[in-house]
C-alpha positions in Angstrom: 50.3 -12.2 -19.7 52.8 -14.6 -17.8 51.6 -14.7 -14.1 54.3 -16.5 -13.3 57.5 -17.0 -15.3 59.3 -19.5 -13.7 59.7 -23.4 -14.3 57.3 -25.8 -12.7 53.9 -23.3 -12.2 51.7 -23.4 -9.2 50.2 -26.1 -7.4 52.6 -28.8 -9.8 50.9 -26.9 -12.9 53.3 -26.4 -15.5 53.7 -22.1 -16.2 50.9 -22.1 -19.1 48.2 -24.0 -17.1 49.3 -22.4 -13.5 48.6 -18.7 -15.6 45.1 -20.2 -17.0 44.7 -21.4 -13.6 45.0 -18.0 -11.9 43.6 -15.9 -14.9 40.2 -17.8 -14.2 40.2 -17.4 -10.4 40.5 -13.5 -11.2 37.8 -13.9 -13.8 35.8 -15.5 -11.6 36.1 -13.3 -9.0 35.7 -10.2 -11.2 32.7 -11.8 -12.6 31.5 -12.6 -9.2 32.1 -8.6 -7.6 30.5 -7.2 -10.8 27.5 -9.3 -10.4 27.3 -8.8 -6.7 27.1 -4.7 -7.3 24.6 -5.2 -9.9 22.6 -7.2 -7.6 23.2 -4.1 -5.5 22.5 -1.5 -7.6 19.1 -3.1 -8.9 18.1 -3.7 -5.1 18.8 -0.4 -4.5 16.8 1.1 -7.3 13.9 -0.6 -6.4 14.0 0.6 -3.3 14.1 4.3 -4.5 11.4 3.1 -6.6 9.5 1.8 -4.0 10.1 5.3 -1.7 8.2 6.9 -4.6 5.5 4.6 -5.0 5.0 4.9 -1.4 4.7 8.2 -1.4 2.4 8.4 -3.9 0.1 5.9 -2.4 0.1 7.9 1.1 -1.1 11.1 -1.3 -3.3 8.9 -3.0 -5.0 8.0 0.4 -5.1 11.3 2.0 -6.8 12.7 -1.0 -9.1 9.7 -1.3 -9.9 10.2 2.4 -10.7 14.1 2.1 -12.8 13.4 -0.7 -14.9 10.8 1.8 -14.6 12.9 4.5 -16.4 15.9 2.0 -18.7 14.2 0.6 -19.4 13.1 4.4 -20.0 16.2 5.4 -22.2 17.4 2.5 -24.2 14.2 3.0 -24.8 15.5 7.0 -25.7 19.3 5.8 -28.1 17.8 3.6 -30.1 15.9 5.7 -29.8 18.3 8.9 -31.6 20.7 6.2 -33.9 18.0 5.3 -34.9 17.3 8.8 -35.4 20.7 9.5 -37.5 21.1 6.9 -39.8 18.3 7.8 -40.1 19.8 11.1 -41.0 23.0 9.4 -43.9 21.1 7.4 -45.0 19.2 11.3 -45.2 22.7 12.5 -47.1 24.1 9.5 -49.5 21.3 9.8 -50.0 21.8 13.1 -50.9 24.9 12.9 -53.3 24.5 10.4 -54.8 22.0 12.0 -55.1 24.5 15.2 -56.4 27.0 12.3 -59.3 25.0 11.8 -60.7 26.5 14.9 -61.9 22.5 15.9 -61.8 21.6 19.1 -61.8 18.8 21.4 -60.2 15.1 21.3 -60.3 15.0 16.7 -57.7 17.8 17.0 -55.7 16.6 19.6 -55.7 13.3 17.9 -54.6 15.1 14.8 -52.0 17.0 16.5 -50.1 13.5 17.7 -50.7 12.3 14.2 -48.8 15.1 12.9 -46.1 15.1 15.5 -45.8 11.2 14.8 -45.6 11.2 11.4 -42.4 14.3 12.0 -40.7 12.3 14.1 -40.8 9.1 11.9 -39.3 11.4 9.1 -36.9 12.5 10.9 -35.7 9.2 12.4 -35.5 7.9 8.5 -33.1 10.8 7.7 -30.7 9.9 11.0 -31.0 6.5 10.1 -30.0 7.0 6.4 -27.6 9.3 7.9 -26.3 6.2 10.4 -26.2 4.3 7.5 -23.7 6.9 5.4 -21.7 7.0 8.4 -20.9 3.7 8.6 -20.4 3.6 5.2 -18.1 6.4 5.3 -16.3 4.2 7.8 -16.3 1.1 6.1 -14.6 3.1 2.8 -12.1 4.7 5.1 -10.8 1.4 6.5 -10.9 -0.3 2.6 -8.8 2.7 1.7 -6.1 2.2 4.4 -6.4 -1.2 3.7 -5.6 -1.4 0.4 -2.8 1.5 1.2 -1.6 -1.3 3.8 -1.1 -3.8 0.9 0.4 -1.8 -1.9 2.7 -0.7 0.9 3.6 -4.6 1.9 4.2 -5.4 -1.7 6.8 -3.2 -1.9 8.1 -3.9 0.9 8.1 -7.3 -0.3 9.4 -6.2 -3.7 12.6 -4.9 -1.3 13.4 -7.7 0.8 13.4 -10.0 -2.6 15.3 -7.8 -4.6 18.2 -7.3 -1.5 17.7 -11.0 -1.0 19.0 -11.5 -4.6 22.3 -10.1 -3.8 25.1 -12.6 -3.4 27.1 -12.0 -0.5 30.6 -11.7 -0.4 30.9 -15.3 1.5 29.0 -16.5 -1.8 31.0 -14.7 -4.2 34.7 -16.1 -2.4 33.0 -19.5 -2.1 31.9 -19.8 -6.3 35.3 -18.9 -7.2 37.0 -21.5 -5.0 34.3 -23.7 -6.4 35.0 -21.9 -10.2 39.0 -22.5 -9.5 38.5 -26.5 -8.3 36.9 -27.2 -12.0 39.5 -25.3 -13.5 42.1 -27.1 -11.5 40.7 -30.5 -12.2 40.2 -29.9 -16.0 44.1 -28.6 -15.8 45.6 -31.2 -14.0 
């Protein structure tokens, strides 16, 4: 492969070191373009990749979230049920207590036994019911949180991997740097 034919060569080369001397600029630039779209192609994959992991983290999430949000709702059918069934029993006991056919301030006192003990029940169920709430709440923001960092990784994962890329400034500038070695071992 003569580059160039003629007597003296490029830059005061003689013709055999002026063709080495442009054979490696083209190598190095070759070398420096095929490394730059593989650079490119691998950011771009792992951005695909990251589209799909994405995706399956929001699905991930939203089923994660349902499931919370069920159980949630079972958890508040449950105790509305088990409140109402304590008031049942206040009412049953009451009206035994009426039953008894006593009279005067024993029943009475009784009676606002009863309806005390009822109502202290029933404020343990809404406060265990507070308490699953809260809970449900607390879960809800771990989930989004830990969505929020899988999601920032990648993102991450991106910018690093399009960060890798050399650009075409880079790629110009290590051949020039690639053809002043050659030049200097040549001349």
């Amino acid at each position: 492969m003569c580059v160039f034919a003629g007597g003296a060569g490029l830059l005061g080369l003689g013709s055999a070191a002026s063709n080495l001397f442009v054979g490696s600029l083209a190598l190095s630039a070759a070398t420096g373009i095929a490394q730059r779209n593989a650079a490119r192609a691998a950011a771009d994959q792992q951005y695909q990749s990251a589209l799909i992991t994405n995706e399956s983290a929001e699905r991930s999430l939203a089923l994660q979230q349902e499931a919370l949000a069920d159980n949630l709702k079972e958890t508040r059918a449950s105790k509305a049920q088990e409140s109402l069934a304590k008031t049942i029993q206040a009412l049953q006991a009451k009206g035994r207590i009426r039953a008894s056919e006593q009279a005067g301030l024993t029943v009475q006192l009784l009676l606002a036994d009863e309806g005390r003990q009822a109502a202290n029940q029933r404020e343990a169920i809404n406060q265990e019911l507070e308490s699953f709430s809260r809970q449900y709440t607390r879960r809800t923001e771990g989930l989004i949180a830990n969505r929020d960092n899988r999601r920032n990784q990648l993102i991450s994962n991106i910018n690093q991997a399009y960060n890798q890329i050399p650009s075409l400034g880079q790629v110009i500038l290590n051949t020039a740097t690639q053809g002043f070695n050659t030049f200097a071992q040549l001349a």
